[in-house]
C-alpha positions in Angstrom: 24.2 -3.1 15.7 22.6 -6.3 16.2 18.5 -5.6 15.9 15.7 -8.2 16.9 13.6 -6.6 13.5 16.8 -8.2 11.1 15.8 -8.4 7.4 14.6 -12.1 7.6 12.3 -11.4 10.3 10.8 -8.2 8.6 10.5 -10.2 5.3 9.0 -13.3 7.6 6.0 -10.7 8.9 5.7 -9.2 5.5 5.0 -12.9 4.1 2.9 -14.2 6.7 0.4 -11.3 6.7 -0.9 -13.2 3.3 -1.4 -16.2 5.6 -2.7 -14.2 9.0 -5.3 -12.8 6.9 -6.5 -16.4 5.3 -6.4 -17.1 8.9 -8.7 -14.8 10.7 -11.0 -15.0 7.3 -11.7 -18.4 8.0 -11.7 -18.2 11.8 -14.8 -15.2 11.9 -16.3 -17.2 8.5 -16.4 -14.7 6.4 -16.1 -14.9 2.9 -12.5 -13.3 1.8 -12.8 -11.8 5.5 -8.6 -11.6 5.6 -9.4 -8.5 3.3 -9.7 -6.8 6.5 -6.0 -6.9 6.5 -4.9 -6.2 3.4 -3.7 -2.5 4.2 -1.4 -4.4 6.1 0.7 -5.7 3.1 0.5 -2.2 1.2 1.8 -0.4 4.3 5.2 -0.9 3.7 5.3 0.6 -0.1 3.4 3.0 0.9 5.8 3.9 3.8 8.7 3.7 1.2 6.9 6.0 -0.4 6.4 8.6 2.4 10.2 7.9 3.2 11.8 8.3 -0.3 8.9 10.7 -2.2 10.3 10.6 -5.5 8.2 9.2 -8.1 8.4 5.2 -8.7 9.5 4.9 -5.2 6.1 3.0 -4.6 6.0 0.8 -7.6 10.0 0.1 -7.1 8.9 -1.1 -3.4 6.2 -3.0 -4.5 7.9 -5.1 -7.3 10.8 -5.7 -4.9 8.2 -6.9 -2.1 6.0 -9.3 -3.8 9.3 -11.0 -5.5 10.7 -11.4 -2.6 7.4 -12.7 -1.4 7.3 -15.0 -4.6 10.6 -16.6 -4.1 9.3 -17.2 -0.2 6.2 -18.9 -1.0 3.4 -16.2 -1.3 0.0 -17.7 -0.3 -1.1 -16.3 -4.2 1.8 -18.2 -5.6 2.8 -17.0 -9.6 0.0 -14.3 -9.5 1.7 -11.7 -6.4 4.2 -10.5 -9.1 1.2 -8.7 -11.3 -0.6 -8.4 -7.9 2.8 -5.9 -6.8 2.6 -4.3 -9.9 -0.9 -3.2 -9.7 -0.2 -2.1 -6.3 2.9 0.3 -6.9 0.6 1.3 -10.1 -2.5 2.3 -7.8 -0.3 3.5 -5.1 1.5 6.3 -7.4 -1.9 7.2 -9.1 -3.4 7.7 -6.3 -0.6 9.5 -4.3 1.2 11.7 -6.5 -1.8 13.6 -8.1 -3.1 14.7 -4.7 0.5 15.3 -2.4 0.0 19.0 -3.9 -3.2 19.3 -2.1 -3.5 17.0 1.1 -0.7 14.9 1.8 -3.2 12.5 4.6 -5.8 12.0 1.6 -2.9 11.2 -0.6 -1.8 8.8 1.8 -5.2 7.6 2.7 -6.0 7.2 -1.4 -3.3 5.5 -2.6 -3.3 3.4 0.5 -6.9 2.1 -0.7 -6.2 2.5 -4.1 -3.3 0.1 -3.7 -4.7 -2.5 -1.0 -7.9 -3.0 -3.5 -5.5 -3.7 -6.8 -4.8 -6.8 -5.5 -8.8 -7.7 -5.8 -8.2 -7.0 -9.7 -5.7 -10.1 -10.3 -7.4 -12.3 -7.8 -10.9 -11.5 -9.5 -9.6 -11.6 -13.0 -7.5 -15.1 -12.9 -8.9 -17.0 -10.5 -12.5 -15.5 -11.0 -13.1 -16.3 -7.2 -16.3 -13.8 -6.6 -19.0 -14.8 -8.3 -21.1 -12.0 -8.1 -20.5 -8.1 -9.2 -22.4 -7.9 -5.5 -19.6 -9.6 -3.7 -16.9 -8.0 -5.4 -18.1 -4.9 -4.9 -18.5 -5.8 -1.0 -14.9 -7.1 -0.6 -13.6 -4.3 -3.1 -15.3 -1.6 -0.6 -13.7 -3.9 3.3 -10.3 -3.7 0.6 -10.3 -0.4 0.1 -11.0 0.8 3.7 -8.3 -2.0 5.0 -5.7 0.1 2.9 -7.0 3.3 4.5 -6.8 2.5 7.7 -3.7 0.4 7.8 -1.8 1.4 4.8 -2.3 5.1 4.3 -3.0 6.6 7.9 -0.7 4.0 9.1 2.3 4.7 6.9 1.9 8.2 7.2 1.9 7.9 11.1 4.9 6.4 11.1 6.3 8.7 8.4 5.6 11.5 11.0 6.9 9.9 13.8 10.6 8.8 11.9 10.5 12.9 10.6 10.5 14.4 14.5 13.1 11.5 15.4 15.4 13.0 12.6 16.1 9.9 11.0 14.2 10.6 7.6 14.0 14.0 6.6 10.8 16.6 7.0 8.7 17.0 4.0 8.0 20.6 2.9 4.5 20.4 0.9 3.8 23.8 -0.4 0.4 24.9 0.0 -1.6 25.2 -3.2 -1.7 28.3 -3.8 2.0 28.5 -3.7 2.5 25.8 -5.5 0.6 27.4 -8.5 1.8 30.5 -8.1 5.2 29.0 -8.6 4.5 26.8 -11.4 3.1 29.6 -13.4 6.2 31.7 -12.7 8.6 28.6 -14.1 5.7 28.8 -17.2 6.2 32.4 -18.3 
């Protein structure tokens, strides 16, 4: 099956949303204005995520990602392996602890979670905000970037491959069933 979406060409688009978003930063003048796409880059751990949902799925997809982004030329060079660290970090802590509860807001959190992580390595080593002020501003377009693009995204998708049949339908057990059943493997 020959597909025009071949590995090379997905991992081309994964590699050049790094440089898109330097791109329409500097074209509206904004200062770190290709924030606005960050939830771009987490989308596809988090989709991995949605697809696989076993724990370390996310950080396995990150670390896998940003090396292969590394050995591409990243636009961050070196520092995108502890930036895909962070991410698959962020994007299991913010996931797992809420699937039980709302799988969207688990999405929509670790989506966030995970596109702002990347602030944390940028800020940290290359010191490049200045101001708690800014980096609060660009933390805050970060995290809604991952949001939008990464959590309600992915998980749009997620539903859409479930009714197609080709990833299997995730049955999330409402909470009270869930703690019913958790206390009944407890006594």
């Amino acid at each position: 099956m020959n597909s025009f979406w071949d590995t090379f060409r997905l991992v081309c688009l994964v590699v050049g949303v790094g440089y898109l978003a330097r791109a329409v930063g500097s074209a509206l003048g904004l200062p770190f204005g290709g924030q606005m796409l960050t939830g771009l880059h987490t989308f596809w751990l988090i989709l991995a995520l949605a697809m696989v949902d076993k724990k370390g799925a996310g950080l396995l997809a990150a670390i896998l990602d940003n090396a292969v982004q590394f050995m591409m030329g990243s636009h961050l060079g070196i520092f995108v392996l502890p930036v895909g660290l962070l991410q698959g970090l962020f994007c299991e802590l913010g996931y797992w602890p809420l699937k039980r509860f709302s799988r969207v807001l688990a999405f929509m959190v670790a989506g966030g979670l995970s596109a702002w992580s990347n602030l944390l390595v940028v800020h940290f080593a290359l010191n490049m905000f200045g101001t708690p002020t800014l980096f609060r501003a660009v933390s805050l377009v970060a995290f809604g970037s991952g949001v939008v693009f990464a959590g309600l995204l992915a998980l749009g998708v997620a539903k859409i491959l479930e009714s197609a049949g080709l990833i299997r339908k995730k049955r999330v057990a409402a909470p009270e069933t869930a703690m019913a059943e958790s206390s009944a493997r407890e006594a």
